[in-house]
N, C-alpha and C positions, 0 to 999 in steps of 0.2 A: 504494500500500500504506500511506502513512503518513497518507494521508485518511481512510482508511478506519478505522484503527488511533485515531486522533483522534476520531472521530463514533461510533466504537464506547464509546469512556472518555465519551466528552460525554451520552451516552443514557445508560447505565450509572451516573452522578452523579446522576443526575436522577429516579433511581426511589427512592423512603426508605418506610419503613415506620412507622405508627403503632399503638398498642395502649391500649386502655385498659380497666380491670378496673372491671367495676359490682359495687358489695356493697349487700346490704340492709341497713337502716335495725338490725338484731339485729347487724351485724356492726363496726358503728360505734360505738366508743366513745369518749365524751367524757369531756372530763377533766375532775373533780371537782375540786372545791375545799373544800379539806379547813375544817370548820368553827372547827378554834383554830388561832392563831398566836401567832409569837413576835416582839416588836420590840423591838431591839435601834438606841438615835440616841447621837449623839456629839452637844451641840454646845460654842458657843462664846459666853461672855457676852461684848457690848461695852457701852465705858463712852463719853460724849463726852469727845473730845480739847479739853483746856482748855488747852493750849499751843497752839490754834490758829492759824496766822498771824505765831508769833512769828520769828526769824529766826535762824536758827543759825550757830556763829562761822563755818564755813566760807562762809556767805553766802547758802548756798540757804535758803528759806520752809518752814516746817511746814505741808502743805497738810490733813494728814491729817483727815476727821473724826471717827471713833473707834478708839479700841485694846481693845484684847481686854482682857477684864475677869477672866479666870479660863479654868472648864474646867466641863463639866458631862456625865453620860452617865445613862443610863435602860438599864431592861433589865421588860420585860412581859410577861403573860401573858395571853389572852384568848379571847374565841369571838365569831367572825364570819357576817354571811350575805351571801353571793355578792362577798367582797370590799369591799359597798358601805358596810355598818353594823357597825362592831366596839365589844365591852365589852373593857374588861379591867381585869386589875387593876397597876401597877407599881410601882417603886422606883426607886436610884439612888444618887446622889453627885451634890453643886453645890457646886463654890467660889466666892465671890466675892472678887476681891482687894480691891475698895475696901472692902468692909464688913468685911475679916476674916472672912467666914464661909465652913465648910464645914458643909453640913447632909445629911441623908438626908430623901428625901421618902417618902410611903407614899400613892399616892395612887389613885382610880379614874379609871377613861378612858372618852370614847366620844368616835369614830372615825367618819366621815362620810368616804367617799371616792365621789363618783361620778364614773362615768366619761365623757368628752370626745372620744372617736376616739383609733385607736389605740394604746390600750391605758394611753393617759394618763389619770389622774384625778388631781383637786384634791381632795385631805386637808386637811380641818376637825379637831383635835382640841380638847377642851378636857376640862381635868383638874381633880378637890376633891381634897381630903385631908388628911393632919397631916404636919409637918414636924418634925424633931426636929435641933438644935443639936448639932456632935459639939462637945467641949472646954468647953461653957458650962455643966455642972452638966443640971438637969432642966429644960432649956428647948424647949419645945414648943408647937409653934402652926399655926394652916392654914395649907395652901398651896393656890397655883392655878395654874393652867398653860393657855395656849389658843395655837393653835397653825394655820397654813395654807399647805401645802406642795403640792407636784408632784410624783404620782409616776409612774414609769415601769410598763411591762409584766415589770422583772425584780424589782417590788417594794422598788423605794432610794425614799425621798423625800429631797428638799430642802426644808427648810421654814425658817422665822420661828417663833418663839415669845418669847411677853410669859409669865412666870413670877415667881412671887415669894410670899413667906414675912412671915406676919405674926405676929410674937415680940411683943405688947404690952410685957410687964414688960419687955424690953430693950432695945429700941430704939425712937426716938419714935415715926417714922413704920415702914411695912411696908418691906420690902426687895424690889423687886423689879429683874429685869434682863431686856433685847432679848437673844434669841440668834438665832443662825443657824447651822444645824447637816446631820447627814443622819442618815436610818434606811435599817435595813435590818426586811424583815419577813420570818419563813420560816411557813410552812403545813405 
């Protein structure tokens, strides 16, 4: 009885059921991507470390190569096609601590993102525009920004950017700084 009771459970496991639902091509809907977006990056100016090397009382070495230089964030607007090619237009806040400067940028963008498998693309940005000095009076001058990042399939990048702000009458040379930062973009 209990062999039988056994080979009966054993056949019984053994039988499963599959299903599967065919739709036509009308019933299928993909997902759109909606033509304007919004990005919104934080990053981070660094500056090189000139106490490179030197040796601190406790005894340990400064190995460090750069220290953060300030703070800098952007907030955009724009219209894209198929994710791959975006315009827009942005603004923002940059501080730099070495130069003393906080400025506001006003700048345009295009947007270069193809894509690489799975959902990853490599973001080309580079930005013109004018820059305006906050605290220096009417001081106003171009800016540039260029930029190449990794972004993912839930639209963050991680990027590099070279930016910087050319105030002739105030300073000799143009001011610029490396950052490293992230975005976010919504659709």
């Amino acid at each position: 009885m209990n062999h039988k009771f056994f080979i009966l459970l054993l056949l019984s496991s053994c039988f499963s059921g599959f299903s599967q639902e065919i739709k036509d091509s009308d019933q299928i809907k993909k997902t759109k991507i909606k033509p304007t977006f919004l990005q919104f990056d934080v990053s981070i100016p660094l500056a090189a470390n000139v106490n490179r090397g030197e040796t601190f009382a406790d005894g340990s070495k400064n190995t460090t190569w750069f220290l953060p230089n300030g703070l800098s964030s952007k907030f955009g607007f724009g219209i894209q096609q198929n994710k791959w090619i975006g315009i827009g237009l942005h603004t923002g806040i940059d501080w730099n601590i070495n130069q003393k400067l906080v400025a506001v940028p006003l700048f345009g963008n295009l947007r270069l993102s193809p894509g690489f498998g799975n959902g990853t693309r490599l973001t080309l940005q580079a930005g013109y525009g004018k820059g305006i000095a906050l605290g220096r009076g009417n001081l106003v001058g171009n800016y540039q920004k260029y930029s190449i990042g990794i972004e993912n399939d839930e639209d963050t990048i991680i990027f590099a950017e070279i930016s910087g702000y050319d105030f002739n009458n105030y300073f000799k040379t143009a001011v610029y700084s490396i950052s490293l930062g992230i975005a976010i973009r919504t659709f």
